[in-house]
C-alpha positions in Angstrom: -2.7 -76.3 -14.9 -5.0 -73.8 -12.4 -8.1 -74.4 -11.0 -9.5 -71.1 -10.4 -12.1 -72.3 -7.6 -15.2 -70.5 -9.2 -17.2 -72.5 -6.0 -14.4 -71.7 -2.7 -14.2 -68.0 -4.0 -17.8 -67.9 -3.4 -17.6 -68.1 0.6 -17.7 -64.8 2.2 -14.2 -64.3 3.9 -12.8 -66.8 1.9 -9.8 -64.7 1.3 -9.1 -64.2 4.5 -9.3 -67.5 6.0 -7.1 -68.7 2.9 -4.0 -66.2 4.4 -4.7 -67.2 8.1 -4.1 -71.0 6.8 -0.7 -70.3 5.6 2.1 -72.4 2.8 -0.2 -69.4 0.2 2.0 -68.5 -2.8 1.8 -64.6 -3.1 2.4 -63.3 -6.8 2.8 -59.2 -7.2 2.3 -57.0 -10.1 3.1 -53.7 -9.6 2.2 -51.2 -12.9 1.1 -54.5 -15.2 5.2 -55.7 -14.1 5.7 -58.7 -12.4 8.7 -60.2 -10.5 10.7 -62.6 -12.3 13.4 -64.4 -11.9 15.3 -66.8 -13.8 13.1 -68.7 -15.7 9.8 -68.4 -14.0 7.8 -66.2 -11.8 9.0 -65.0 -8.4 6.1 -66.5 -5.6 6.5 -65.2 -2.2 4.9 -66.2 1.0 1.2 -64.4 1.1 0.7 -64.3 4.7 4.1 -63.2 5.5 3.8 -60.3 2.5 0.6 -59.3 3.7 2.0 -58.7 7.6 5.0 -56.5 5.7 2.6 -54.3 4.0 0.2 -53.9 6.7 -0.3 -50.3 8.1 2.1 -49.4 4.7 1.4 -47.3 1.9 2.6 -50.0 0.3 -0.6 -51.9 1.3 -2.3 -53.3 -2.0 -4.7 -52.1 -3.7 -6.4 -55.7 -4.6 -5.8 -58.9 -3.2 -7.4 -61.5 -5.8 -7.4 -65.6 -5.5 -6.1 -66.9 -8.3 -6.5 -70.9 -8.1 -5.1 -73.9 -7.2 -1.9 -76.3 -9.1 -3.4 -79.2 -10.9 -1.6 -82.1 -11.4 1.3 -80.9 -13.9 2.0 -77.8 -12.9 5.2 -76.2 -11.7 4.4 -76.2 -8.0 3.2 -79.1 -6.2 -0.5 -80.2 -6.5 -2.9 -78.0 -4.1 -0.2 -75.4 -3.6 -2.8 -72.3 -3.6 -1.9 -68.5 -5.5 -3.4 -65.2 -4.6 -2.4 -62.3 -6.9 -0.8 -58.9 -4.7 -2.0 -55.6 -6.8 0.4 -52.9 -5.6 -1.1 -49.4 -5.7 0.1 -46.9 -8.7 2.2 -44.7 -6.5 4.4 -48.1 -5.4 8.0 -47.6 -7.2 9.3 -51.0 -8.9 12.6 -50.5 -7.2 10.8 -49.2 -3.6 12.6 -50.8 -0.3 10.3 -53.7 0.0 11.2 -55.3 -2.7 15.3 -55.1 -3.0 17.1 -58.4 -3.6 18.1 -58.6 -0.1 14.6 -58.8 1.1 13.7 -62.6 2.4 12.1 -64.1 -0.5 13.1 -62.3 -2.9 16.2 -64.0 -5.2 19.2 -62.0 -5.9 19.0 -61.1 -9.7 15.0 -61.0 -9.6 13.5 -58.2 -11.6 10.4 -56.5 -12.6 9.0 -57.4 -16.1 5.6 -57.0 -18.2 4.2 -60.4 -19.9 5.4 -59.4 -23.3 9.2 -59.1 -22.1 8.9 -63.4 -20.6 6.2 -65.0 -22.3 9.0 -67.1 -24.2 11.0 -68.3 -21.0 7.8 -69.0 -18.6 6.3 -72.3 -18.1 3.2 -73.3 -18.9 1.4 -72.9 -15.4 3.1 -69.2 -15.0 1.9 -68.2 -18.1 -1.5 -69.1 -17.2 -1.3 -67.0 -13.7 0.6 -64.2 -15.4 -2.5 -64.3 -17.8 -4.8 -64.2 -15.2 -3.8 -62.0 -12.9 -3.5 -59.2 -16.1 -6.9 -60.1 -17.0 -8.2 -59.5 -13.4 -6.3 -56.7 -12.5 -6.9 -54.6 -15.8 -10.2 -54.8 -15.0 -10.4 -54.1 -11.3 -8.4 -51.0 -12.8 -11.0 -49.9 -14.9 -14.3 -51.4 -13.4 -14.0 -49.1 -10.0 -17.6 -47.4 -10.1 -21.2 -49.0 -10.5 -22.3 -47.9 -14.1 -25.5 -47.8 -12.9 -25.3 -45.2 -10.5 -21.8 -44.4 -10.0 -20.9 -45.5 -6.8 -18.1 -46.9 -5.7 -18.4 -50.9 -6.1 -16.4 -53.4 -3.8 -14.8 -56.5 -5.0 -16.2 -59.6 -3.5 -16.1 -63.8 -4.3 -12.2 -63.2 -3.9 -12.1 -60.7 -6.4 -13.6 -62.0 -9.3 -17.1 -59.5 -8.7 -17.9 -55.9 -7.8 -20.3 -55.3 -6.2 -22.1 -51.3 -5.3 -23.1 -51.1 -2.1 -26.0 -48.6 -3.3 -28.1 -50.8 -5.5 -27.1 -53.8 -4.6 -25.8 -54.6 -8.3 -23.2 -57.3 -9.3 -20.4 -56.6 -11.9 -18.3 -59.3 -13.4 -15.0 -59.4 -15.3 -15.5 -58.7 -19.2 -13.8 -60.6 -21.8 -13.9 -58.8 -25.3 -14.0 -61.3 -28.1 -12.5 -60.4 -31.6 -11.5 -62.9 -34.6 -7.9 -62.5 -36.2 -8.1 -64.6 -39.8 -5.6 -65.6 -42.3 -7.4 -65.0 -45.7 -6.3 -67.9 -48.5 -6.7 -66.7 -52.0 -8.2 -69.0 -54.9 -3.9 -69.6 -56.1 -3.5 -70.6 -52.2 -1.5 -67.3 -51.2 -1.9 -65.8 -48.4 -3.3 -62.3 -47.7 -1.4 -60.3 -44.5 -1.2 -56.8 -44.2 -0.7 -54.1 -41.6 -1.5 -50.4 -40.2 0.6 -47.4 -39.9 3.3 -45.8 -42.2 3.2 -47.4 -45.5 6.7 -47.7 -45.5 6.2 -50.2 -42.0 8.0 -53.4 -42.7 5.5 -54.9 -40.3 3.2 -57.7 -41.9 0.1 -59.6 -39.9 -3.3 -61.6 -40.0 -6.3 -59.2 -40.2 -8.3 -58.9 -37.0 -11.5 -57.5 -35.5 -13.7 -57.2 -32.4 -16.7 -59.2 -32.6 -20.4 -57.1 -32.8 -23.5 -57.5 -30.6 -25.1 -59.7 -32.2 -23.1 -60.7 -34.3 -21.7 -64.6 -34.8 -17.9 -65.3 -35.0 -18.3 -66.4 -38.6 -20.2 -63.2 -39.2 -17.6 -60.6 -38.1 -15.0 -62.7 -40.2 -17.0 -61.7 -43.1 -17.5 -58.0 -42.1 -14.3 -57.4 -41.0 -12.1 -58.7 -44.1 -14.6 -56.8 -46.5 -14.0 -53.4 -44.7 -10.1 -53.8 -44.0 -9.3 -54.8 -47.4 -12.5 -55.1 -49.9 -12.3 -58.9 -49.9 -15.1 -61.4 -49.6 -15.0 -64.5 -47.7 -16.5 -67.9 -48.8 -15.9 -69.5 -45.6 -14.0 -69.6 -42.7 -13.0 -72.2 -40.5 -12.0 -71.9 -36.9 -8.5 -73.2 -35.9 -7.9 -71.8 -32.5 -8.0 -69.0 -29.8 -5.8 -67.1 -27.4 -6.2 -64.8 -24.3 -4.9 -62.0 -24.6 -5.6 -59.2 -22.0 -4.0 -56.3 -22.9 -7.0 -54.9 -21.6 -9.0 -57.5 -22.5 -9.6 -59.9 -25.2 -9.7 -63.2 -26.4 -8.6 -63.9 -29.6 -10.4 -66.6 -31.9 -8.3 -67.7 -34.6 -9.9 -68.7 -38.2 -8.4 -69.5 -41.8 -10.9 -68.7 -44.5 -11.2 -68.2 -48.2 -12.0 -65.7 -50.7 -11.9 -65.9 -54.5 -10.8 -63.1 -54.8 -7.2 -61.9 -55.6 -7.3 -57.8 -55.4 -7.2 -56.8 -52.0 -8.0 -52.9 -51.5 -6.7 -51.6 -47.4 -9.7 -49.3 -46.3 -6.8 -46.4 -45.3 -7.6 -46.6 -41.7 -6.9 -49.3 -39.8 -5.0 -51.3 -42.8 -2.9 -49.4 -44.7 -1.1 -51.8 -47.1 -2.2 -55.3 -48.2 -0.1 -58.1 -49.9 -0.3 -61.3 -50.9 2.2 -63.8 -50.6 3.4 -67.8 -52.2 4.9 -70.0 -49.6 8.0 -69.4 -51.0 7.5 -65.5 -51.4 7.0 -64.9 -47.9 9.9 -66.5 -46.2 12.3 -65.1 -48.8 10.8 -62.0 -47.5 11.1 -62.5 -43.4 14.7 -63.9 -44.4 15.8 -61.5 -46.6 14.6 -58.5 -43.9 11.8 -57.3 -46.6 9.0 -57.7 -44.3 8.8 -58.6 -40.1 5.9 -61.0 -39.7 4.4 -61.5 -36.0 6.2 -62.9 -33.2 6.5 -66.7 -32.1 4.2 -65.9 -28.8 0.9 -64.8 -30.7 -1.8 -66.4 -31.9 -1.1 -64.8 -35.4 1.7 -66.7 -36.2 0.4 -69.8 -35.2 -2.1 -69.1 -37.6 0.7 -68.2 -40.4 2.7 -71.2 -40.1 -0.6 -73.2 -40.1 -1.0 -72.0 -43.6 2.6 -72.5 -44.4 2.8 -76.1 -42.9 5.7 -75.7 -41.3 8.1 -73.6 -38.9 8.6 -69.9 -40.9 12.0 -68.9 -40.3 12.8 -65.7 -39.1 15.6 -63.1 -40.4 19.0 -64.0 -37.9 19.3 -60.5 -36.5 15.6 -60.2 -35.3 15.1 -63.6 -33.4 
């Protein structure tokens, strides 16, 4: 739905020029909150937002391209997006940005990704993506870590650069595999961290190694969260997900085994469950499996073959 211009972003100034031109779609985050409204994303005019910050302390702290519309997306095709990164001190509800400011519709109001995931489209789930991705990591990525100077973003904000060696930094993506185990009976294996009275019931996930293969860290990490061996694995799917920063690469594998054993750290109860077992226990309130938005459940119902139906009172 978004070209992200890897090549324009390249020309030096390219930002600039890009605000002079006008018709730029502006979106703001503000303390990882963006504006929404209705259904979808609030979009403001960049050039015009860029003249009402000016001179402000409001002035942000980033100003980042973030592509172009393809064909199918929300906006019409070519219709260009920068991403606004107001500074930490800005207030949500600050002047600039009360409903009776041009541009802004009355009802619009400042929300993180997790709170509108389910009502955006796909094109502004894509930018809300991105511009989370990109501005956690301008957030954390200020110095060189080379020498510790200050860096500068560059290529439209998409590299740092220090100014004292000369050294490029790019964005980092951390990869980690979240499986759904399948037992030799063809139940599945879920389980879950924290009290061990938590209702709360998941796929088992891990980062990824240096050096190590995605197939690889499937087998390590099921072994040390719950003492269970994998046969094979098979991948099914992935998912950004940058809250900082990773991308999640969904697999389905298998074990012979049927004892599952939580290492008491970062899995504290384990439990296999029948088709029929686990959504008599989402419906009945037993358990809480993951949420419709995440790669997780995706990978769930995979296994089920079939929509899981959630308890009344928690959809």
């Amino acid at each position: 739905m978004i070209d992200r211009g890897s090549a324009a972003r390249l020309k030096p100034g390219m930002l600039e020029e890009l605000l002079r031109s006008g018709g730029v779609q502006a979106m703001v985050l503000s303390r990882r909150q963006a504006l929404v409204s209705g259904q979808g994303l609030v979009f403001l005019d960049a050039a015009g937002l860029a003249g009402r910050f000016k001179g402000t302390a409001y002035a942000p702290e980033q100003v980042i391209y973030l592509g172009t519309a393809l064909p199918g997306a929300r906006a019409a095709e070519g219709t260009q997006y920068v991403l606004f990164v107001l500074p930490e001190q800005f207030e949500v509800r600050a002047e600039p940005f009360e409903p009776h400011v041009e541009g802004i519709p009355a009802g619009a109001q400042w929300a993180g990704f997790r709170e509108v995931a389910a009502q955006l489209d796909p094109t502004d789930t894509a930018l809300f993506i991105e511009a989370s991705a990109i501005a956690n990591w301008h957030a954390t990525h200020t110095h060189c870590p080379r020498c510790g100077a200050a860096t500068v973003p560059e290529a439209g904000g998409w590299v740092r650069r220090c100014p004292s060696d000369n050294s490029e930094h790019y964005p980092r993506t951390d990869p980690a595999i979240i499986v759904t185990v399948v037992g030799p009976d063809d139940r599945l294996l879920l389980g879950g961290g924290g009290p061990l009275d938590s209702r709360n019931y998941s796929t088992l996930a891990g980062f990824v190694e240096p050096g190590e293969s995605l197939e690889q860290a499937v087998v390590r990490e099921i072994g040390e969260e719950v003492g269970v061996r994998v046969t094979a694995s098979q991948y099914l799917g992935s998912q950004s997900w940058p809250f900082p920063a990773s991308l999640m690469l969904g697999f389905t594998a298998t074990t012979a085994d049927t004892e599952a054993t939580p290492d008491g750290v970062e899995v504290t109860r384990a439990r296999w469950f029948s088709r029929a077992e686990l959504q008599e226990a989402v419906l009945s309130g037993e358990i809480v499996i993951s949420s419709r938005l995440s790669i997780a459940r995706a990978l769930i119902e995979h296994w089920y073959g079939g929509v899981i139906q959630d308890r009344p009172d928690s959809a």
